[in-house]
C-alpha positions in Angstrom: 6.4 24.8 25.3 4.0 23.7 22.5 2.6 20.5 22.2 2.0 18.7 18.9 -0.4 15.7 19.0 0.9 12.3 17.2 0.2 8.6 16.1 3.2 6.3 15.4 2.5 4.1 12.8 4.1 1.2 11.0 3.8 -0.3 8.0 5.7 -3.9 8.2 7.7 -2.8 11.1 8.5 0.7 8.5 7.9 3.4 10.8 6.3 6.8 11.3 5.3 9.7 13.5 2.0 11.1 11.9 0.8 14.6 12.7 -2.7 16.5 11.3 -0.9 19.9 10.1 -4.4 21.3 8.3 -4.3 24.5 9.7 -0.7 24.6 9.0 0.2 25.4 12.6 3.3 22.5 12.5 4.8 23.9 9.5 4.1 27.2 10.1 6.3 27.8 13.4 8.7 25.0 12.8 11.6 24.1 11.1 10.8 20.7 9.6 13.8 18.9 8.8 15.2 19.5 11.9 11.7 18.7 13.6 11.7 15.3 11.6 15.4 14.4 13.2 14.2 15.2 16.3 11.6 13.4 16.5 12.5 10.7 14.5 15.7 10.2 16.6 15.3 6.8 19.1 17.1 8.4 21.7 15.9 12.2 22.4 13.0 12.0 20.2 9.8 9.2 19.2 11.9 6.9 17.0 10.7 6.5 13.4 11.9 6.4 9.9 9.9 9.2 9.1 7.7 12.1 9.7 4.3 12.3 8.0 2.0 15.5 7.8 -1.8 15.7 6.5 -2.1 18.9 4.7 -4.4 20.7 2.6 -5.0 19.9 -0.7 -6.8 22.2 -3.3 -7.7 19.2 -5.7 -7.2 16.1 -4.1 -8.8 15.3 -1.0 -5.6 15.1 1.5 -1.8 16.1 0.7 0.9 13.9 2.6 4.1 15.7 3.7 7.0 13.3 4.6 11.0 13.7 5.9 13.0 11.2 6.2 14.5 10.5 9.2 17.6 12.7 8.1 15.4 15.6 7.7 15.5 14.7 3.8 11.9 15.2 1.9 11.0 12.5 0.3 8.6 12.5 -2.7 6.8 9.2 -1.9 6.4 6.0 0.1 4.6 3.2 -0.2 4.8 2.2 3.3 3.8 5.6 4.4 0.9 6.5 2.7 -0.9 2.9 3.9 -0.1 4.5 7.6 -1.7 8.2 6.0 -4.7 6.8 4.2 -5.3 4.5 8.2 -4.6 7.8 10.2 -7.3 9.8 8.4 -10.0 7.4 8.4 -8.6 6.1 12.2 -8.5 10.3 13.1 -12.4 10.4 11.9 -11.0 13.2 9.0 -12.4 10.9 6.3 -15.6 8.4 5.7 -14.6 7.3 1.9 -13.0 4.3 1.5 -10.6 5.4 -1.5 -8.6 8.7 -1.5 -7.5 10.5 -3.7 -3.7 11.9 -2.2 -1.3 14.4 -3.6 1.8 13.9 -3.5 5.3 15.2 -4.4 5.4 12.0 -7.1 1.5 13.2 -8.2 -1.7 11.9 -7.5 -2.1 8.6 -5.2 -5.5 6.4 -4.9 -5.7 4.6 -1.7 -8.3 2.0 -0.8 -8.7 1.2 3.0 -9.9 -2.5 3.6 -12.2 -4.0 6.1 -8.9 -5.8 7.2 -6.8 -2.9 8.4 -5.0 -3.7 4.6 -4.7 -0.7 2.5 -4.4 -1.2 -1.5 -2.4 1.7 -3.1 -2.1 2.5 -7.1 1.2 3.5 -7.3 0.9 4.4 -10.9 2.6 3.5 -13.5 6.7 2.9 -13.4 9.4 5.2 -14.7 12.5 3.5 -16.3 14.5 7.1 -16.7 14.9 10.5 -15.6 16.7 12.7 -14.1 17.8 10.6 -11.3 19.7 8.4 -12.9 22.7 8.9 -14.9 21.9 6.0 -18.4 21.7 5.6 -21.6 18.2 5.7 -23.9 16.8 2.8 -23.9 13.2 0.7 -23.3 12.9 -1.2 -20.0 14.7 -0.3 -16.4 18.1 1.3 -16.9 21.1 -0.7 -16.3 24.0 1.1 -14.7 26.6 0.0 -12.2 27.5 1.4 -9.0 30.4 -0.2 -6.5 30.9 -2.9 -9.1 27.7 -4.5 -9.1 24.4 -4.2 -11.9 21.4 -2.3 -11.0 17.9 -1.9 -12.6 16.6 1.5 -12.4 13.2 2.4 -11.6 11.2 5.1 -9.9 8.2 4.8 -9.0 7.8 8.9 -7.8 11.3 8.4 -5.8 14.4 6.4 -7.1 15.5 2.6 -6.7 18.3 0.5 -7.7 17.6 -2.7 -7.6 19.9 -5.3 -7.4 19.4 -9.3 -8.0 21.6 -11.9 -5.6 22.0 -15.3 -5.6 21.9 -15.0 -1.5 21.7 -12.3 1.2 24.8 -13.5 3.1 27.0 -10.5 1.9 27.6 -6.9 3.4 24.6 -5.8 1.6 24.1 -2.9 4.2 27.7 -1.5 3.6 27.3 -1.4 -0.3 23.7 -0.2 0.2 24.9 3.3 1.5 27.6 3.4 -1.1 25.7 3.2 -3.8 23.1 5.4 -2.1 25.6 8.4 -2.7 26.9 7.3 -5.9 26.6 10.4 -7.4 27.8 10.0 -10.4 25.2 7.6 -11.3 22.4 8.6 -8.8 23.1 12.1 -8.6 20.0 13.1 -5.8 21.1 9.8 -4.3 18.8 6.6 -4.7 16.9 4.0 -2.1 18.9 0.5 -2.9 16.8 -3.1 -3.0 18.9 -6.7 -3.0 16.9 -9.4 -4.2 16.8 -13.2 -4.2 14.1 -14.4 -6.6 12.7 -17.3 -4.4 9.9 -18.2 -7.3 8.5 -17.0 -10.7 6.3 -15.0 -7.8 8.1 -14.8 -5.0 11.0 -12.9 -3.8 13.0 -11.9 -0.3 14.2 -8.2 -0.4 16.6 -6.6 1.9 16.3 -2.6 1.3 19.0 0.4 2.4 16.5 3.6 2.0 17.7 6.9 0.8 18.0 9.3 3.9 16.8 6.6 6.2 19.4 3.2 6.1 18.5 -0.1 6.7 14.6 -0.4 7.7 12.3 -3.3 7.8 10.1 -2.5 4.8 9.9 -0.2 1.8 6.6 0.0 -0.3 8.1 1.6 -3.2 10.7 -0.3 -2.7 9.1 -3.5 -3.5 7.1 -2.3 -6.1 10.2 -1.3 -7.9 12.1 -4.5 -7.7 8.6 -6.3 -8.8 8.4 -3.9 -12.0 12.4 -4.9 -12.3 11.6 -8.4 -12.4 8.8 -8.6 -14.6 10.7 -6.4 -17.4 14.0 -8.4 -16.6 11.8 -11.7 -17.4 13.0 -12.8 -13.9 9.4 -12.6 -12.3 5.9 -13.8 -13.8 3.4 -10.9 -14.4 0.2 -10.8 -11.9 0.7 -10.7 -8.4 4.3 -11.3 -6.5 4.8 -12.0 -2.8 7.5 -9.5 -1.2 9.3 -11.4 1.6 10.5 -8.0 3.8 12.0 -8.1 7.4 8.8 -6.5 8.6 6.6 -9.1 6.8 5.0 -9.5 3.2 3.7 -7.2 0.4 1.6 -8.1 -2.4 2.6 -6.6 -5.4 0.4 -6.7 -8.8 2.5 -5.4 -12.4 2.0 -6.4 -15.8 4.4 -4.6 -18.2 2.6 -1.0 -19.9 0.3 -1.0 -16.7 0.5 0.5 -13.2 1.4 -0.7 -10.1 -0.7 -2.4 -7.0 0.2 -2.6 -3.8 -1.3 -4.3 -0.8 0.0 -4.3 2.6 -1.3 -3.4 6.0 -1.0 -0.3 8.3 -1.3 0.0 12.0 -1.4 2.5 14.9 1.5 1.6 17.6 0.6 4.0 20.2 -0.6 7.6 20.2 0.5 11.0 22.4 1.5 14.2 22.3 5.2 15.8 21.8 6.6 18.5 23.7 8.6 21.3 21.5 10.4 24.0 23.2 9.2 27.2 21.5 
């Protein structure tokens, strides 16, 4: 029986099992997507929404690894990479305050803050690609999916973003159907709802890609921000994200990157047990 040493970690109440895999030894002997169900599952494993490994990087100073809870890679999360940037300096694997991370959606500067906050440059927004099925165009894509108008934006992974008048509707139910709208989405897209309380301030309710409903999604709220500000719905600067988990700041101005702030905290750490 090998034993694999972990923290869990949350960012607004979005949660992950975080694992040091430098040498390679996790990846090397397991199978990961089926190591990130197991341990992700809340009844024979941790409970998380994901699984995050530190790896070697041969440019950047750390790359993060991270399955969803399906066993899905993901290419980002905002969430997540607040809990990696935390874990390394928390692990003593790191004394600078910004890093520089790879990622599968490129290269990610993280700044840790005095206040357990972590401020992320998420880069700059991507209106079209391959993950979305749309017509040229400037500004977010609109496309429907399940009868209803979404704004597409990626920032490194894909979002649909959706603005309500109210939350009071089977939001989760649609969430997961237009998730595997293929025909529109076809590697499947994380889904935001969003009432605009203010010119900067909103209340999201997010079905992630792989994952369901979970309390927070950093890229998430980044996208819906970049949605809103190109839509005219939002004021440029800085918006407050209202999330189950708690509250994002989010910083976009059209033609610039993105900012996020948002905090990142250990929950408890140990060691799992995997049968060999």
């Amino acid at each position: 029986m090998r034993e694999l040493a972990f923290r869990k970690m949350n960012g607004l109440g979005n949660s992950f099992v975080v694992m040091n895999d430098l040498d390679g030894q996790v990846s090397a002997q397991t199978d990961l997507p089926a190591l990130a169900r197991r341990i992700c599952d809340v009844h024979f494993g941790i409970g998380a929404d994901g699984l995050v490994l530190v790896k070697a990087s041969a440019n950047r100073d750390f790359r993060m690894v991270i399955y969803n809870a399906d066993g899905s890679e993901a290419e980002m999360c905002g969430n997540g990479i607040r809990c990696f940037a935390r874990y390394l300096r928390e692990e003593g694997m790191t004394a600078n305050t910004e890093l520089h991370i790879e990622t599968l959606a490129g290269t990610i500067v993280t700044t840790l803050c005095d206040d357990g906050q972590v401020t992320v440059d998420m880069g700059a927004p991507v209106f079209r690609n391959a993950d979305v099925v749309a017509p040229e165009g400037n500004g977010p894509a609109r496309v429907t999916a399940q009868g209803r108008e979404f704004l597409y934006v990626s920032m490194g992974n894909p979002h649909a973003v959706a603005f309500v008048d109210n939350l009071d509707f089977n939001w989760r139910e649609e969430g997961a159907a237009v998730e595997r709208s293929t025909q529109v989405f076809p590697r499947h897209t994380n889904v935001e709802y969003v009432r605009v309380d203010g010119a900067a301030e909103v209340t999201m309710k997010v079905w992630e890609r792989g994952c369901g409903e979970t309390m927070a999604c950093g890229t998430g709220a980044c996208a819906l921000v970049v949605a809103g500000v190109e839509d005219r719905r939002l004021s440029p600067g800085d918006v407050r994200v209202h999330l189950p988990g708690g509250d994002l700041m989010i910083r976009y101005e059209s033609g610039t990157h993105v900012w996020m702030t948002g905090p990142a905290v250990t929950v408890c750490r140990g060691t799992f047990l995997l049968d060999s």
